[in-house]
C-alpha positions as CSV (number, residue, x, y, z in Angstrom):
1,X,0.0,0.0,0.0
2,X,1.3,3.2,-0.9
3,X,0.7,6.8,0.3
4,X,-2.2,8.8,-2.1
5,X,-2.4,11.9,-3.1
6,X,-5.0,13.1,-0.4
7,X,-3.4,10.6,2.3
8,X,-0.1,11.3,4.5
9,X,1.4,8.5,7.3
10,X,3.0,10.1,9.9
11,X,4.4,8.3,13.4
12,X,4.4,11.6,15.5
13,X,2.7,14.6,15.7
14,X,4.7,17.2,14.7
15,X,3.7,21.1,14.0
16,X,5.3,21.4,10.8
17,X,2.5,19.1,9.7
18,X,0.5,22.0,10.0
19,X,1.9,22.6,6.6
20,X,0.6,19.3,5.3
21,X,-2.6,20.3,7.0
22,X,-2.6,23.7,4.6
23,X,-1.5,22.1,1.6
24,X,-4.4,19.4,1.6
25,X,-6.7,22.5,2.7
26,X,-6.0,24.6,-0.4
27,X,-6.2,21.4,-2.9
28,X,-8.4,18.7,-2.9
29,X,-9.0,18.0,0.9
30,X,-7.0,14.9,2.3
31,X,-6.8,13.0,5.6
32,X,-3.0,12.9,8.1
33,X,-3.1,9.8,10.4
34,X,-0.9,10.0,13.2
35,X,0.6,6.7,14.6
36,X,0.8,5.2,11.1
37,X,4.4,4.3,9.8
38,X,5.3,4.7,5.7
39,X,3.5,1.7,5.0
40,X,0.3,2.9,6.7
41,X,0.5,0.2,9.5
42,X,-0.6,1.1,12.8
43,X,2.1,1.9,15.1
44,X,0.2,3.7,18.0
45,X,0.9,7.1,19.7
46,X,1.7,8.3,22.7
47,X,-0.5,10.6,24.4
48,X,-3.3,10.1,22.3
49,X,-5.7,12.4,24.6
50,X,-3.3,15.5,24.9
51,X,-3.0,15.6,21.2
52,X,-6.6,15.2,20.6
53,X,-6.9,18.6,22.2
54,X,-4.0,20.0,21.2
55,X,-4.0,19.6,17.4
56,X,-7.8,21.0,16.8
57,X,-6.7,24.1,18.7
58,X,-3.2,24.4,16.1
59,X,-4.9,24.0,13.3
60,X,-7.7,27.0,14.4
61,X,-4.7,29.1,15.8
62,X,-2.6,28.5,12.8
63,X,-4.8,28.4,9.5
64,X,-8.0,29.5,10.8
65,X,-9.8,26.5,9.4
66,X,-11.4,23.4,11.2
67,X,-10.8,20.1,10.6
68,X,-12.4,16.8,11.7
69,X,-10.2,15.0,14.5
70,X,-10.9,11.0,15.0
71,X,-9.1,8.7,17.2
72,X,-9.1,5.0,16.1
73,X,-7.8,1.6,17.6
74,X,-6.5,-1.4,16.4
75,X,-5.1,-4.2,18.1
76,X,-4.9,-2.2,21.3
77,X,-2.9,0.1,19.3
78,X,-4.4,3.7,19.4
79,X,-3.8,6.0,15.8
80,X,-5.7,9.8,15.1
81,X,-7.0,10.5,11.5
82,X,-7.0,14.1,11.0
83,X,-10.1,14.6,7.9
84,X,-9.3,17.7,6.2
85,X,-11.7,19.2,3.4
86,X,-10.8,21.5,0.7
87,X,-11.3,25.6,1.3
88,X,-12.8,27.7,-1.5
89,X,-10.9,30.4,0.4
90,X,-6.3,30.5,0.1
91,X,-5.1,29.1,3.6
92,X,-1.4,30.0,4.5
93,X,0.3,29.0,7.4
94,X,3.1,31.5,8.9
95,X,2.4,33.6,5.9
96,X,3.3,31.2,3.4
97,X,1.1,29.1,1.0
98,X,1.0,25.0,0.7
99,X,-0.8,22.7,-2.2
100,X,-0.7,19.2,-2.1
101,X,0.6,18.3,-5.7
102,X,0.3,14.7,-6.5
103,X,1.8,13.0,-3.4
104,X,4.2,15.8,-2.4
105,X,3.7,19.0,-0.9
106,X,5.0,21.9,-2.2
107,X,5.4,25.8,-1.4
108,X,3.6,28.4,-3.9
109,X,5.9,30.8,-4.7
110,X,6.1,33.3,-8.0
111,X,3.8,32.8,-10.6
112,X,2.1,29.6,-9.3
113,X,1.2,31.7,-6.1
114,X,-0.8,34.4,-8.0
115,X,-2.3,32.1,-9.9
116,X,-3.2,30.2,-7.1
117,X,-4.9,33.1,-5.4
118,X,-6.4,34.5,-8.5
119,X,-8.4,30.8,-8.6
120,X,-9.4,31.1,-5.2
121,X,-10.7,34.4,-5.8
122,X,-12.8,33.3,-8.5
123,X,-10.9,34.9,-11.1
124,X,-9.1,33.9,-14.0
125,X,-5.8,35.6,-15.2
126,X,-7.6,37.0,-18.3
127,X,-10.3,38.7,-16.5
128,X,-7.8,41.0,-13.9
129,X,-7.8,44.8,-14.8
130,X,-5.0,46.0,-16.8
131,X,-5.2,49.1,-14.9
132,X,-2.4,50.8,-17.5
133,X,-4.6,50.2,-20.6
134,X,-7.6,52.7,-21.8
135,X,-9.4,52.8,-25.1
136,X,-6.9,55.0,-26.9
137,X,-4.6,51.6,-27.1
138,X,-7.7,49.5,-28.6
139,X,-7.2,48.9,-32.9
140,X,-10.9,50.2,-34.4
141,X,-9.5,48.2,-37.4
142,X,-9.5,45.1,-35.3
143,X,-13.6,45.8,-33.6
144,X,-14.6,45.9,-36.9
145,X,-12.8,42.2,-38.5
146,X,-14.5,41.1,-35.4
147,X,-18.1,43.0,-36.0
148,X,-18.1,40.8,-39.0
149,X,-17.0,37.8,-37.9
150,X,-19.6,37.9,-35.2
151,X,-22.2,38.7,-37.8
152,X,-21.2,36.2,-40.1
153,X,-21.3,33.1,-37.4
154,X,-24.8,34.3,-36.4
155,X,-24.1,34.2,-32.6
156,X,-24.1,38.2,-32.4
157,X,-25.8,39.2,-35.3
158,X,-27.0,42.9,-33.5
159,X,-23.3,43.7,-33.2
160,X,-23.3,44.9,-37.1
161,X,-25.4,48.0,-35.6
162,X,-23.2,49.0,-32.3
163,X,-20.6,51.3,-33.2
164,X,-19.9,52.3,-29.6
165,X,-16.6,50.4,-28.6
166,X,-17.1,51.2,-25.1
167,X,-20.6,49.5,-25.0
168,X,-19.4,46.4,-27.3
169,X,-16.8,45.8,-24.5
170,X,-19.3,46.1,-21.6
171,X,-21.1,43.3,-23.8
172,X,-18.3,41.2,-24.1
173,X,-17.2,41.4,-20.3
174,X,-14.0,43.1,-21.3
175,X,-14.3,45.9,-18.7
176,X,-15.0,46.2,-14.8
177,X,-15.5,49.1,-13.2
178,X,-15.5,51.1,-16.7
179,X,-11.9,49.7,-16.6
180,X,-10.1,47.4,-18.9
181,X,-9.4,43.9,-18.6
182,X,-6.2,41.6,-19.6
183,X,-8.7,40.0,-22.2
184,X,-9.5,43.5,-23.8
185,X,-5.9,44.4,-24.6
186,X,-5.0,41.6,-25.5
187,X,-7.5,40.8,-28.1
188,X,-8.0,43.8,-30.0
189,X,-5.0,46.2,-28.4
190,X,-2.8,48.2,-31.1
191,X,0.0,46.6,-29.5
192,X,-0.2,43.8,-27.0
193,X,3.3,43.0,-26.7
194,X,3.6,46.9,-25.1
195,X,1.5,45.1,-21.9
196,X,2.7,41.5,-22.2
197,X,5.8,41.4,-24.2
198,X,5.5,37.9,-24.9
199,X,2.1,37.9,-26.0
200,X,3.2,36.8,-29.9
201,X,4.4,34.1,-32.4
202,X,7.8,32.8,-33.3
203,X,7.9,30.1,-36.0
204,X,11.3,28.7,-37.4
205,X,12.2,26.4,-40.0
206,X,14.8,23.5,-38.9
207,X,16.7,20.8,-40.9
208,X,17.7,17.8,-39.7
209,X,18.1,18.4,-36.5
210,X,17.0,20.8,-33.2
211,X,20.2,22.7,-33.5
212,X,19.7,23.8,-37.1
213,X,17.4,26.9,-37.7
214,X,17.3,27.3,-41.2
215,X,15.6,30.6,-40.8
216,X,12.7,32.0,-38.5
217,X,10.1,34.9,-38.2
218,X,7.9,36.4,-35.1
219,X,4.3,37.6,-35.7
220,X,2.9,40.1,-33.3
221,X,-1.2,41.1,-33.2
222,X,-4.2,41.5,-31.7
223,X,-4.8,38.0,-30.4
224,X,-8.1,37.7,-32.5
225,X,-6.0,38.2,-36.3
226,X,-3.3,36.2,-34.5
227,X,-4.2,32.7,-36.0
228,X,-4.8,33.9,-39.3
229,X,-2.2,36.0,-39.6
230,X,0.4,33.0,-38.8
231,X,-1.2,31.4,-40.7
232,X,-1.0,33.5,-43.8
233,X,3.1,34.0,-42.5
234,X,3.3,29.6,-42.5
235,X,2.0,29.6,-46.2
236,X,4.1,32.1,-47.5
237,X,7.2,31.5,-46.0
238,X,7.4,27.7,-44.1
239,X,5.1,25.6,-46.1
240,X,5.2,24.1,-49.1
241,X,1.9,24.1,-50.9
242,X,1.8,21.0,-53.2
243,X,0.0,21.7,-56.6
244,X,-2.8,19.5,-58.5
245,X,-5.0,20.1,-60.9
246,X,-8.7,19.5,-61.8
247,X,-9.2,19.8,-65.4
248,X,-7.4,22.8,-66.6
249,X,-8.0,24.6,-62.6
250,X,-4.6,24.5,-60.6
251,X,-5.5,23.9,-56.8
252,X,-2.7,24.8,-54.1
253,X,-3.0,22.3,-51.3
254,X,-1.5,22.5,-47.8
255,X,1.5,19.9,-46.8
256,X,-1.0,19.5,-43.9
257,X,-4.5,20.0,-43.3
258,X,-5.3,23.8,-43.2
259,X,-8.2,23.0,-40.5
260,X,-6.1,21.2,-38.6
261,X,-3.1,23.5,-38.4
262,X,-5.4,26.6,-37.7
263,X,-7.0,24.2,-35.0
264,X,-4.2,23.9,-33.5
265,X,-2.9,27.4,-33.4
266,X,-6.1,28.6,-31.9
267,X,-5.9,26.5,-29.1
268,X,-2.6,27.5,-28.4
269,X,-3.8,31.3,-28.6
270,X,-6.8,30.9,-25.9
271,X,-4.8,28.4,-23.4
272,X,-1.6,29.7,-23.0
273,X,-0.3,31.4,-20.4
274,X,0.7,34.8,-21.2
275,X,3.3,35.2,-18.4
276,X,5.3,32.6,-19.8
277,X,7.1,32.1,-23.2
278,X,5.2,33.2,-26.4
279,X,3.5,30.3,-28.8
280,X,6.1,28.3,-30.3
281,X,6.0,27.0,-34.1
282,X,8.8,24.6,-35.0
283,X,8.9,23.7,-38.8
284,X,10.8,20.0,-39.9
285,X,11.2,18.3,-42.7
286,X,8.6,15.8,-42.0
287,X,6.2,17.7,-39.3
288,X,5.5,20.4,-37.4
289,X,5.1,21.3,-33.5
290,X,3.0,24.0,-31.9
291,X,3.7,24.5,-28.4
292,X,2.2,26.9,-25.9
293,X,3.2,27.9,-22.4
294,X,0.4,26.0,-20.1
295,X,-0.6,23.3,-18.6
296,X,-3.7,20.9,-18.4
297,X,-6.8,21.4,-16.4
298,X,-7.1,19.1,-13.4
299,X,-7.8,15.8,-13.8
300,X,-7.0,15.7,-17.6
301,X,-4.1,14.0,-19.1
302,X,-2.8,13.8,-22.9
303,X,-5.1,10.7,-23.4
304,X,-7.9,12.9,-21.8
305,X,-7.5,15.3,-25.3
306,X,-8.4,12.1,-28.0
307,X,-11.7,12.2,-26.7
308,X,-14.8,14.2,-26.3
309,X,-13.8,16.3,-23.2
310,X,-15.3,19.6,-21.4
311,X,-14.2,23.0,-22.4
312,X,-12.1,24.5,-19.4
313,X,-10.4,27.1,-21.4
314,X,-7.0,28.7,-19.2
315,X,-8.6,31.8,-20.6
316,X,-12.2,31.8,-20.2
317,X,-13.2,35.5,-21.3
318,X,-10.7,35.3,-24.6
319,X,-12.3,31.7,-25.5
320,X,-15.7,33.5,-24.8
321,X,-14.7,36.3,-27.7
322,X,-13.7,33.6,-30.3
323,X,-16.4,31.7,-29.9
324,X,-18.7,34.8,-30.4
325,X,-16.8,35.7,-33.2
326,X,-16.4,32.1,-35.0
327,X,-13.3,31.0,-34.2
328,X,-14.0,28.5,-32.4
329,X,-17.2,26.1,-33.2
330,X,-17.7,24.0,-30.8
331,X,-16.8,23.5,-27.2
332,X,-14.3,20.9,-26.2
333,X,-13.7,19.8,-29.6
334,X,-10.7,21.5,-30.7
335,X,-8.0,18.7,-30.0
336,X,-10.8,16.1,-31.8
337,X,-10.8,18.1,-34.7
338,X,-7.3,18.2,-35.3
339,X,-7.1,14.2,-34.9
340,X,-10.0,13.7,-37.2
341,X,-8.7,16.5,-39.8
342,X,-5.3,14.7,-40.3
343,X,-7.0,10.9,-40.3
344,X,-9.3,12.4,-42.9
345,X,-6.1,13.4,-45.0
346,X,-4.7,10.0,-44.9
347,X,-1.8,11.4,-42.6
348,X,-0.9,10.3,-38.7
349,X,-2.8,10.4,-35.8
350,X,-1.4,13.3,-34.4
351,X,1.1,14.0,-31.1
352,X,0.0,15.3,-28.0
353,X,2.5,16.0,-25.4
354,X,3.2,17.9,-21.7
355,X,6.8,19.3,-22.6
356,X,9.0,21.9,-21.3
357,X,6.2,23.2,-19.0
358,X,3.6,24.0,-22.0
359,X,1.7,21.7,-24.0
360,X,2.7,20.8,-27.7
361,X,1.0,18.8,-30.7
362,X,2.8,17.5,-33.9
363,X,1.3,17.1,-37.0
364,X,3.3,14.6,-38.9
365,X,3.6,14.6,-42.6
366,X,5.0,10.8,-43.4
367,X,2.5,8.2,-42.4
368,X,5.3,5.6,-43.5
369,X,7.7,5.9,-40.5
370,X,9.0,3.6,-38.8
371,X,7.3,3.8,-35.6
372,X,4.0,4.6,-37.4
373,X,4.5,1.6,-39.3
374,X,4.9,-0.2,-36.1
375,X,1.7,1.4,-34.5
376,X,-0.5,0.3,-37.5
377,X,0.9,-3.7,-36.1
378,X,3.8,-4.8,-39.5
379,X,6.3,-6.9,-38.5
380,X,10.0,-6.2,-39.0
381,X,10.1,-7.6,-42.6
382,X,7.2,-5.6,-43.8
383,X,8.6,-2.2,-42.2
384,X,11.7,-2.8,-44.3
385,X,10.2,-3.2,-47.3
386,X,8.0,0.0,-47.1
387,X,11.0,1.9,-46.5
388,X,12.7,0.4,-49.3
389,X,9.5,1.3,-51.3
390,X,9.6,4.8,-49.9
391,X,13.3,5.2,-51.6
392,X,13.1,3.3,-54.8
393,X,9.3,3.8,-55.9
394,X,7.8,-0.3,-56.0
395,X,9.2,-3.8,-54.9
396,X,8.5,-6.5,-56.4
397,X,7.7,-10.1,-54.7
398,X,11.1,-11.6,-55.5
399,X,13.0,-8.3,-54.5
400,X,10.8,-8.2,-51.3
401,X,12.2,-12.2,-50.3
402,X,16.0,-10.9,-51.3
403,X,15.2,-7.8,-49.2
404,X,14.2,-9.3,-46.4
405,X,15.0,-12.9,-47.0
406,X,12.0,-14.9,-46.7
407,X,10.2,-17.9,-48.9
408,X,8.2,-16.7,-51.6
409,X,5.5,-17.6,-49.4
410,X,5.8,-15.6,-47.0
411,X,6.9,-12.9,-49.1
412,X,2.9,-13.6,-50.4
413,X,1.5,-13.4,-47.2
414,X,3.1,-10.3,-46.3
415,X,2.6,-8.5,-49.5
416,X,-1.2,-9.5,-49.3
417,X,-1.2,-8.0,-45.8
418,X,0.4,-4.8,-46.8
419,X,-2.3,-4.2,-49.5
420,X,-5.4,-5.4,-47.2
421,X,-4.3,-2.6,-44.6
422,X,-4.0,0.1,-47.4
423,X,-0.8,0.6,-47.6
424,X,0.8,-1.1,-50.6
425,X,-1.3,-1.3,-53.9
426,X,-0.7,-4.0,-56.4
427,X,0.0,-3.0,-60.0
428,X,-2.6,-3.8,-62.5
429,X,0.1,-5.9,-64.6
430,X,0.3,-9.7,-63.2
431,X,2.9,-12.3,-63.2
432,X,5.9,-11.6,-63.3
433,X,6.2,-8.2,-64.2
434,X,3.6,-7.3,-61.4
435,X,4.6,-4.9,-58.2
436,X,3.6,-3.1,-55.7
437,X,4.2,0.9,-54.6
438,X,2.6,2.8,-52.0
């Protein structure tokens, strides 16, 4: 048996526990026995009845809460089980503040700590004041773009009519106290960066490796014309556009879905944390990373983000605004969207990933890797032989038993395989000028 994350063994009362006590108070609640040893076996405690009176009156002096005090027995061995439930309102202890992480406890300090007390509050970090901003830093150009986009999605059609910014922002909770918020500035300022100099995109192309920056480029905006700005900068400049034609009509394509990689920047935009390290686009060869400054909601994990999931936007008010304004279509779909967009195209299930204290997802571009290969269940033999297709165009079943060196049998079997999970196809010829290519 092992120690939880809302459980802590403890032989003897101590009153630094009080800081175990305040960490459990301002997470999810826990219980402290006393008299328990690290494997949660009952080694008994001295005293038993001063303590009861004792540690109730601690925890009241020191963290102004109340907790639950019970005194157990087993096998004439007495224990106490200290029930602590969770606070809506911060608890410190000597001035400092405790949170039960997992099954450590750790000090809030920085960053964390504000954000901590901004939750307890009620309030999220894009609905403080920005007490230096006023209207003369809000971009008229960038009201209107989102005038029409609200019009056009049908989910503020009465905007078209309002011409008073002042009013529009009352509307979209952007001010308090006829003062601006975080979310106001951010997402139709004249100059963001001015209040939160990180609030913009860097993209860079690499080669081969993490070390090689081939060349790279930083877009800064409003937040709402951020994703389609980058956008526009990615087509131009990063990716290549492929070209096919129907009839006599040339059609640019994307090297990855356009839904997708817009997707995925727009989530980036409304969960990020705009303390931290701007959004993060990394250009290879063969795929590309977005990565935003963040972490998951509580309770979710990467798994938690190939499913249908709840919306808990970092930024609540921002998400708000693009959903109003069509950016976003449907709650706590984003991440299934981009999964679906890039199956659709016949490409890789995407990456998602908690990495470098943000949250990334690759979109790959070669569905015939390796360890995709090996995902989709071929053997050894059959991996080879895609490769080797990959490189010289077709294989044919007497190359694939030299290749690999196999019967002609199971050379069959393998090639048959490959075909029945899409992923060779068999030339029209037969016999033995027949083949098989991707």
């Amino acid at each position: 048996m092992n120690e939880q994350q809302n459980i802590e063994w403890k032989e003897i009362w101590k009153d630094e526990y009080l800081k175990w006590i305040c960490g459990f108070a301002n997470a999810q609640g826990g219980k402290l026995f006393i008299g328990k040893n690290d494997q949660g076996e009952v080694v008994g405690v001295q005293k038993y009845e001063k303590l009861l009176e004792e540690i109730p009156n601690k925890i009241q002096n020191h963290l102004g809460i109340i907790c639950d005090i019970n005194l157990h027995e087993k096998s004439g061995k007495y224990y106490i089980e200290i029930e602590v439930n969770p606070y809506d309102v911060a608890v410190s202890f000597q001035g400092k503040y405790f949170y039960r992480s997992g099954s450590t406890k750790q000090e809030l300090k920085g960053k964390a700590l504000n954000e901590f007390l901004l939750k307890k509050s009620g309030k999220t970090w894009d609905d403080v004041i920005e007490s230096r901003a006023n209207f003369e830093d809000i971009d008229k150009k960038a009201i209107e773009v989102f005038k029409k986009a609200a019009v056009r999605s049908k989910r503020l059609p009465f905007i078209e009519e309002e011409n008073d910014i002042e009013n529009i922002f009352e509307n979209l909770l952007l001010l308090e106290n006829n003062k601006m918020k975080r979310s106001g500035i951010l997402l139709f300022g004249k100059n963001p960066c001015r209040f939160f100099i990180n609030a913009y995109v860097k993209i860079g192309r690499f080669g081969k490796t993490d070390d090689d920056l081939l060349f790279q480029e930083v877009i800064e905006s409003n937040i709402f014309e951020l994703a389609d700005k980058t956008l526009e900068v990615l087509d131009r400049k990063f990716l290549i556009s492929p070209v096919s034609y129907e009839g006599l009509h040339r059609i640019e394509n994307w090297e990855y879905p356009y839904r997708a990689v817009r997707e995925a920047i727009i989530n980036a935009i409304v969960h990020r944390e705009y303390t931290g390290a701007p959004i993060q686009i990394s250009v290879y060869n063969d795929k590309i990373i977005i990565w935003n400054e963040g972490k998951l909601p509580y309770g979710y994990t990467v798994e938690s983000l190939k499913k249908r999931h709840s919306s808990r936007p970092y930024n609540p008010l921002i998400a708000s605004v693009f959903f109003k304004g069509g950016l976003i279509e449907a709650w706590g779909k984003g991440t299934i969207n981009i999964i679906n967009e890039c199956l659709k195209a016949n490409l890789p299930e995407p990456t998602f990933a908690t990495e470098f204290g943000g949250i990334s997802v690759t979109l790959h571009k070669d569905k015939y890797t390796s360890d995709n290969l090996s995902r989709l269940g071929l053997n050894e033999r059959q991996i080879k032989a895609v490769l080797f297709v990959k490189e010289k165009g077709k294989i044919t079943n007497k190359e694939y038993q030299e290749l690999v060196e196999v019967a002609r049998m199971t050379a069959t079997r393998d090639l048959k395989e490959l075909v029945e999970k899409d992923i060779f196809k068999s030339s029209e010829t037969k016999g033995a000028g027949s083949f098989y290519k991707l």
